[in-house]
C-alpha positions in Angstrom: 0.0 0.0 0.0 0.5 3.6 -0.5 0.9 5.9 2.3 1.5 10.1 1.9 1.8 12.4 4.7 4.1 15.3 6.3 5.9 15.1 2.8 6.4 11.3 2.7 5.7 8.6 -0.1 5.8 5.3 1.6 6.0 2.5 -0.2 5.5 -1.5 1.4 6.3 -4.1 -0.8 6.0 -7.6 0.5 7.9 -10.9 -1.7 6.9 -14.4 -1.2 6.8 -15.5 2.1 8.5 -14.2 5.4 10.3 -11.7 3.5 9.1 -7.8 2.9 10.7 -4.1 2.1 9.2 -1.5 3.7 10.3 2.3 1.8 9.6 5.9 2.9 10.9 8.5 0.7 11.2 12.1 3.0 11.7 15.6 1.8 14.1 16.6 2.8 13.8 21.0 3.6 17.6 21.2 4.6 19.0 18.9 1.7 19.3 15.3 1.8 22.8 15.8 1.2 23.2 17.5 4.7 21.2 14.8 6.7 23.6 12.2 4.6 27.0 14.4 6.0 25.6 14.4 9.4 24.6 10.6 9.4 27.7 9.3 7.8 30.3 11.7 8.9 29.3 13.3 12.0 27.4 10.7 13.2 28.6 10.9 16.6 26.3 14.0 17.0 23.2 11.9 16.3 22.7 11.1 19.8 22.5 15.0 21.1 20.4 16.1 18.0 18.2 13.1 17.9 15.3 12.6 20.9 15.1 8.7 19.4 18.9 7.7 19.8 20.5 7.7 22.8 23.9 6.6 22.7 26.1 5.7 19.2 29.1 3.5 19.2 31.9 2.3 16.8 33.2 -1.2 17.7 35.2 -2.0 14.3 36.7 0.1 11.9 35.9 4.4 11.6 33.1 6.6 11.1 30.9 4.3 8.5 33.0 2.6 6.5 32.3 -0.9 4.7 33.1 -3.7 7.1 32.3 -1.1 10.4 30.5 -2.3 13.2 28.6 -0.1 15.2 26.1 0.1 17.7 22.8 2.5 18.8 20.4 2.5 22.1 17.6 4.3 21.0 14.0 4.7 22.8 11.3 2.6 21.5 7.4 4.0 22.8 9.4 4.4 25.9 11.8 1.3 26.2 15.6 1.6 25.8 16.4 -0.6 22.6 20.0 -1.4 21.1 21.3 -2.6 17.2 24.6 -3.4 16.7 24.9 -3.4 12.9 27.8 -3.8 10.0 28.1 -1.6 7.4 28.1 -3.8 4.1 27.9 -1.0 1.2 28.3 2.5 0.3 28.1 4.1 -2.5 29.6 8.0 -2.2 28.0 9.5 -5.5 24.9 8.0 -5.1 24.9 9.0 -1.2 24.0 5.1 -0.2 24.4 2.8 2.4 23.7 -0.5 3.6 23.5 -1.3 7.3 23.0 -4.6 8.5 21.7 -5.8 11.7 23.9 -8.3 13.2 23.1 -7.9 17.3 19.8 -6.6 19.1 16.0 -6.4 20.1 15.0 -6.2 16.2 16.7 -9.9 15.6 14.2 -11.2 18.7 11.6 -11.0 16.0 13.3 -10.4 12.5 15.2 -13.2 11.1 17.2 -10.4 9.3 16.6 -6.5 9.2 19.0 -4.5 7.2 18.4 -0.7 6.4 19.4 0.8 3.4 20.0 4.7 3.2 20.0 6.8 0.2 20.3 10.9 0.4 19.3 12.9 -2.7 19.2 16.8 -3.0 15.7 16.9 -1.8 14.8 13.6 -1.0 16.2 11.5 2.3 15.2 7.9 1.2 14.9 5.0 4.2 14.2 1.4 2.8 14.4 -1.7 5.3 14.5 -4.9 4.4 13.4 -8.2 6.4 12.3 -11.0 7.3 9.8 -12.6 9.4 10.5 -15.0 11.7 6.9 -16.0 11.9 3.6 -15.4 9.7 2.3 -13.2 12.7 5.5 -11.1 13.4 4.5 -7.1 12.7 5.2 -5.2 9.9 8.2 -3.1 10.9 6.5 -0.2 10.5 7.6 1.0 14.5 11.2 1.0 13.4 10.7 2.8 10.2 9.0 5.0 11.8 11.8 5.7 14.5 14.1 6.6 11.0 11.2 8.9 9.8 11.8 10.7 13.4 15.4 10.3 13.8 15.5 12.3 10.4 12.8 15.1 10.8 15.1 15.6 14.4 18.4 15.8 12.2 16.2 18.0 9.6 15.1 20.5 12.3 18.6 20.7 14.1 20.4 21.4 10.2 17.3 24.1 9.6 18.3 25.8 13.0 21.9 26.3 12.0 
């Protein structure tokens, strides 16, 4: 289904089985370029300009590189949450990564959960991928929607400077 609001095209698209790709596609007011510089170099700010992530960690390698593993706590409806995730492809012209969950709350019901970001001038793209470990496991729909927020907080923060 089809889903518009606050600027937002969201797109779900679900493959045989367990499987699905959830897609929101955000204008972005301050540039997707910008929110892409903040979230792959800077990215030890996101904790103090975003109210969703708490605390950001690299455990491997440097600021989002391929093969990096890092790690966020981040408030869900309330509840302190954690992802530790490797970084698996980026593309610099295109302004795209690929972050894969490999540790975390997500993995107690997602047999895999990988996000996939793309920045362009006026678009801040979020696309996660997954799979289900059962028929009755949710739609991640919470945890694209914590991206949505962690983005209009790093939107707000750029449009304030």
């Amino acid at each position: 289904f089809i889903f518009t609001t606050y600027n937002c095209y969201f797109e779900k698209e679900e493959n045989m089985g367990l499987k699905g790709k959830l897609t929101v596609a955000m204008e972005a007011k301050c540039g997707g370029h910008s929110i892409h510089n903040i979230i792959h170099t800077n990215t030890h700010h996101v904790p103090t300009i975003s109210r969703v992530i708490n605390e950001f960690e690299i455990h491997e390698g440097e600021t989002i590189k391929i093969g990096s593993v890092v790690s966020w706590n981040y408030n869900d409806a309330g509840q302190k949450k954690f992802m530790k995730q490797v970084v698996e492809a980026i593309d610099p012209h295109q302004k795209l990564s690929r972050w894969k969950i490999i540790e975390g709350d997500v993995l107690d019901i997602y047999s895999s959960f990988t996000i996939v970001t793309c920045f362009e001038p006026q678009w801040s793209i979020w696309t996660i991928e997954y799979e289900k470990k059962t028929e009755d496991t949710p739609e991640p729909l919470t945890q694209l929607g914590l991206l949505i927020d962690m983005s209009k907080d790093i939107e707000s923060h750029l449009l304030k400077n």
